[in-house]
C-alpha positions as CSV (number, residue, x, y, z in Angstrom):
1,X,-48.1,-8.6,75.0
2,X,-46.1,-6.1,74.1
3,X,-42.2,-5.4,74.4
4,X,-41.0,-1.3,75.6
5,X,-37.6,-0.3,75.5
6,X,-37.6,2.6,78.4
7,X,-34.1,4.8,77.8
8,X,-33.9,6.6,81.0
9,X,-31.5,7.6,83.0
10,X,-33.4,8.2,86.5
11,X,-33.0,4.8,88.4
12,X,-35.9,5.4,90.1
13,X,-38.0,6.4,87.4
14,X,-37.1,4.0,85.2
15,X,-37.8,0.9,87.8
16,X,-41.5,2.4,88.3
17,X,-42.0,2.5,84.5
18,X,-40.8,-1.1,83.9
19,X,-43.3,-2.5,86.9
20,X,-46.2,-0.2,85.9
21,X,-45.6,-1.7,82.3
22,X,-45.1,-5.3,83.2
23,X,-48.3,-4.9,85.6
24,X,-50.1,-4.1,82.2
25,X,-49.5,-7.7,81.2
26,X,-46.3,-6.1,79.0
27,X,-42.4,-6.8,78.7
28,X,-40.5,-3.9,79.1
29,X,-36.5,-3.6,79.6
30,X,-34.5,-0.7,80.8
31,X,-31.3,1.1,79.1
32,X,-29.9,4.2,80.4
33,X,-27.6,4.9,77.5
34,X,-29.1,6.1,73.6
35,X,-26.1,4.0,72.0
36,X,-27.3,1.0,73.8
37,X,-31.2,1.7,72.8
38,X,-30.0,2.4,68.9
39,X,-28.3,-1.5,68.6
40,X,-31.6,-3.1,70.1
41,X,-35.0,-1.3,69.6
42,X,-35.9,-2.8,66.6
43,X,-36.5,-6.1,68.8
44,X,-39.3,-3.8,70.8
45,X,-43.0,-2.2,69.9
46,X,-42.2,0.9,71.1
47,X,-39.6,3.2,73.6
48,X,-40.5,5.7,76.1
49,X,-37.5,7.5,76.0
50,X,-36.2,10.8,78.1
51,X,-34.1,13.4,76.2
52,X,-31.2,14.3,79.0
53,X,-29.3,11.0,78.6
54,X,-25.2,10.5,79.2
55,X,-23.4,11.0,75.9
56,X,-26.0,10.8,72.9
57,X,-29.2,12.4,74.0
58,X,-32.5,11.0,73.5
59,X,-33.1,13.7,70.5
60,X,-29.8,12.6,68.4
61,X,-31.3,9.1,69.3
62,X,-34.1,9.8,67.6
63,X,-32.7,11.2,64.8
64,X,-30.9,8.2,64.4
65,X,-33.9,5.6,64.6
66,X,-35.7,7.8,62.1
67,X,-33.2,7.1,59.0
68,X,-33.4,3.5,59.8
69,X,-37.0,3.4,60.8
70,X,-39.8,6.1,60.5
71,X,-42.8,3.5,62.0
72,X,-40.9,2.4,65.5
73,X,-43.3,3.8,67.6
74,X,-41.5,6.7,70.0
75,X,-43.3,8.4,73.5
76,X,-40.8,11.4,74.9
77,X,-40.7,11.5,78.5
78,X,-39.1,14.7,79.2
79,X,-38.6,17.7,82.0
80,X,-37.5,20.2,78.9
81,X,-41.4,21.5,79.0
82,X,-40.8,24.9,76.9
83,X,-43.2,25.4,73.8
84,X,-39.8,24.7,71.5
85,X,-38.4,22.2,73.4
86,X,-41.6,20.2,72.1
87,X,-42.0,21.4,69.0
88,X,-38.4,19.8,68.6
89,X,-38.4,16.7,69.9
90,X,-41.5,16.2,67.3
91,X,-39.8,17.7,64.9
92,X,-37.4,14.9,65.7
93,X,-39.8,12.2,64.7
94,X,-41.5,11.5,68.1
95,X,-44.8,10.1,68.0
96,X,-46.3,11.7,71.4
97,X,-44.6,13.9,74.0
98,X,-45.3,14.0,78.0
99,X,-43.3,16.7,80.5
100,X,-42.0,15.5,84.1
101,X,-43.5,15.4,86.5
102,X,-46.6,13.4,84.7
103,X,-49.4,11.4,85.8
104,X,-48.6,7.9,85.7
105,X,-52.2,6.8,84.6
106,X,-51.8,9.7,82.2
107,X,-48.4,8.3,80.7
108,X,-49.8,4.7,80.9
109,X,-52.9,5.7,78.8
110,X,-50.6,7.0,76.1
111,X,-49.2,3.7,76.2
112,X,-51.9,1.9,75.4
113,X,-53.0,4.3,72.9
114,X,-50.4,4.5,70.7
115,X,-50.2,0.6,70.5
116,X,-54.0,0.6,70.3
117,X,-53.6,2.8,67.0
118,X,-51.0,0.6,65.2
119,X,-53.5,-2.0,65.4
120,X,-56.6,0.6,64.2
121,X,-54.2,2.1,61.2
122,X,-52.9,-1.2,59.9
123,X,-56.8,-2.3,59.5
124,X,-57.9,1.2,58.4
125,X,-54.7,1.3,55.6
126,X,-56.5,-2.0,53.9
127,X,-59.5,0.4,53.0
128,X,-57.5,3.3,51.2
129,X,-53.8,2.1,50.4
130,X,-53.1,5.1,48.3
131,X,-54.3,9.0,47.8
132,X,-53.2,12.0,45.0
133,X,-53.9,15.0,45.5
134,X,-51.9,18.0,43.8
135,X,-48.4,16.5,42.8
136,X,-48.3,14.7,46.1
137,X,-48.8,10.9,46.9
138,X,-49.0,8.8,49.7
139,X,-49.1,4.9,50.2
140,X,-50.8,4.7,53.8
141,X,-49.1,0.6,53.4
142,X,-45.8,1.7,53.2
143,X,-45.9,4.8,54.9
144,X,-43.6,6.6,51.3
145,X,-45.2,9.8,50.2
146,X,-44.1,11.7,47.3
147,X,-43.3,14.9,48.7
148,X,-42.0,18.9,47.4
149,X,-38.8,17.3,48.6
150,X,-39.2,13.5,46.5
151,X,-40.1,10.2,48.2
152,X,-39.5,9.8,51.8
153,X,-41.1,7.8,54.2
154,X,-43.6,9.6,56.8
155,X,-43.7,8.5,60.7
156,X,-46.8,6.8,61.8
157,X,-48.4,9.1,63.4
158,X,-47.6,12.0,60.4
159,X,-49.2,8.6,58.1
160,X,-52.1,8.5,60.7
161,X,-53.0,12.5,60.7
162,X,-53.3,12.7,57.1
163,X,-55.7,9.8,56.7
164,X,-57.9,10.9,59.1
165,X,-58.1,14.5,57.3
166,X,-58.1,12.8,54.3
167,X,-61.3,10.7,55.2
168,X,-63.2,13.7,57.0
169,X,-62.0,16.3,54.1
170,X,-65.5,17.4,53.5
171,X,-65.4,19.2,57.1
172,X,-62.7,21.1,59.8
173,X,-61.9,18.5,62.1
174,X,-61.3,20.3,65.5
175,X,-58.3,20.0,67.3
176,X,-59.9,17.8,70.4
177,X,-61.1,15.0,67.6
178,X,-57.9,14.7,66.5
179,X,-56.2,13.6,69.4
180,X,-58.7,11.4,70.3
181,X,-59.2,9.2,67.1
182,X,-55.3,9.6,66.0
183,X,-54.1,9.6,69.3
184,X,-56.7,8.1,71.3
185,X,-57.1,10.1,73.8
186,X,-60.7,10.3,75.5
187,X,-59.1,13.0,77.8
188,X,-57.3,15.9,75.7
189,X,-54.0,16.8,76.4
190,X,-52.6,20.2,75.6
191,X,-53.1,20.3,71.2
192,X,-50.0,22.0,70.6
193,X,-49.1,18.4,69.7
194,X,-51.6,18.9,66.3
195,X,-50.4,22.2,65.6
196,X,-47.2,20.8,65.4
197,X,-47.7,17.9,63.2
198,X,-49.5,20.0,60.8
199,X,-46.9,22.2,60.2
200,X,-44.6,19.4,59.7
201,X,-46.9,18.2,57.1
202,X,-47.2,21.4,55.6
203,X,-43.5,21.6,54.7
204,X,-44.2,18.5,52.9
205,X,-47.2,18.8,51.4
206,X,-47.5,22.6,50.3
207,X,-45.3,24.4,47.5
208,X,-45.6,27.4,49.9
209,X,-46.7,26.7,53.4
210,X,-47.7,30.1,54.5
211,X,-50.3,30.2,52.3
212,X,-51.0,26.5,52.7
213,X,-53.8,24.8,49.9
214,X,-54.4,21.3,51.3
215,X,-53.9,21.8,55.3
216,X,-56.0,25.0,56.2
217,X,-56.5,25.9,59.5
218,X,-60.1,27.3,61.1
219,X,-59.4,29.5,63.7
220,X,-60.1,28.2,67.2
221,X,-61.7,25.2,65.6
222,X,-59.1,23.0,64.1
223,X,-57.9,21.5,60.1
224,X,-59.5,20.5,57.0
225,X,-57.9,19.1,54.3
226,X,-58.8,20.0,50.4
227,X,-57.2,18.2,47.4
């Protein structure tokens, strides 16, 4: 069983998450206040949370839960649907992203997936706990990569994308695969999500990201990694 923190704001949304949750066989608590949330999610799996809150928003939240934590697991439930309104929020540190109005089923099935991969990455760290390549690093155990900008510690799912390039570098991995064995999705959701995390990675991992060496993109296919 797992424990979800949902930070929302909507009454009525909120109460349909929790039951749809619980019905999963999960525990799941409501806050509608980011302060609240930043005191107590460390004693949950993960937090769907939306980013119009009172007071903090659920972006500066994030923010926050990122310098103390860059594994929590985070699902943003938001109406802000523009291309850069996404592109922040994972610039922010968020692990998936879903627009109102959603498909329950579809938001559920995130759910599941993202706590499905914890499980999947933790086994799949034991086989490769480290990889060099250039003057980078990175411990898939601890999640700390040596970086153009010195150690930090990468989120999950940044930890998770890089394996899986990592493991399949001999060939472009399209779009579509990503999302389904990093994310696990078996239906794919709009990729902007990959685009995204790669060039987040690329700010890390290249000395000049516009003419990247390790994370080159195929056109209309997708990413392959070189050392």
């Amino acid at each position: 069983m797992a424990a979800i923190l949902v930070v929302e704001d909507e009454n009525h949304l909120a109460k349909g998450l929790k039951l749809n949750l619980e019905l999963e066989g999960n525990k799941a608590d409501i806050l509608d206040r980011a302060e609240e949330a930043l005191t107590v999610f460390a004693d949950y799996n993960l937090m769907i949370l939306d980013i119009m809150l009172p007071g903090m928003n659920g972006l500066e939240l994030l923010k926050r839960i990122r310098l103390i934590d860059n594994k929590f697991p985070v699902l943003i439930v938001s109406a802000r649907s523009s291309e850069d309104e996404l592109v922040e929020g994972l610039q922010a540190g968020a692990d998936d992203y879903i627009t109102k109005p959603f498909s329950l089923p579809e938001l559920m099935l995130r759910v599941k997936r993202m706590l499905e991969r914890q499980a999947w990455y933790r086994l799949a760290a034991q086989s490769q706990r480290q990889y060099s390549f250039g003057d980078f690093q990175i411990d898939f155990d601890s999640f700390e990569a040596e970086t153009k900008y010195g150690l930090i510690t990468l989120t999950q799912y940044e930890c998770y994308v890089m394996k899986y390039l990592i493991e399949n570098k001999d060939r472009p991995v399209p779009r579509e695969e990503l999302l389904e064995k990093v994310w696990g999705y078996s239906v794919t959701p709009d990729t902007r999500t990959v685009d995204t995390f790669i060039l987040r990675l690329r700010k890390l991992f290249e000395d000049d990201r516009k003419t990247p060496r390790h994370l080159i993109s195929y056109r209309s296919v997708g990413y392959r990694f070189f050392d």
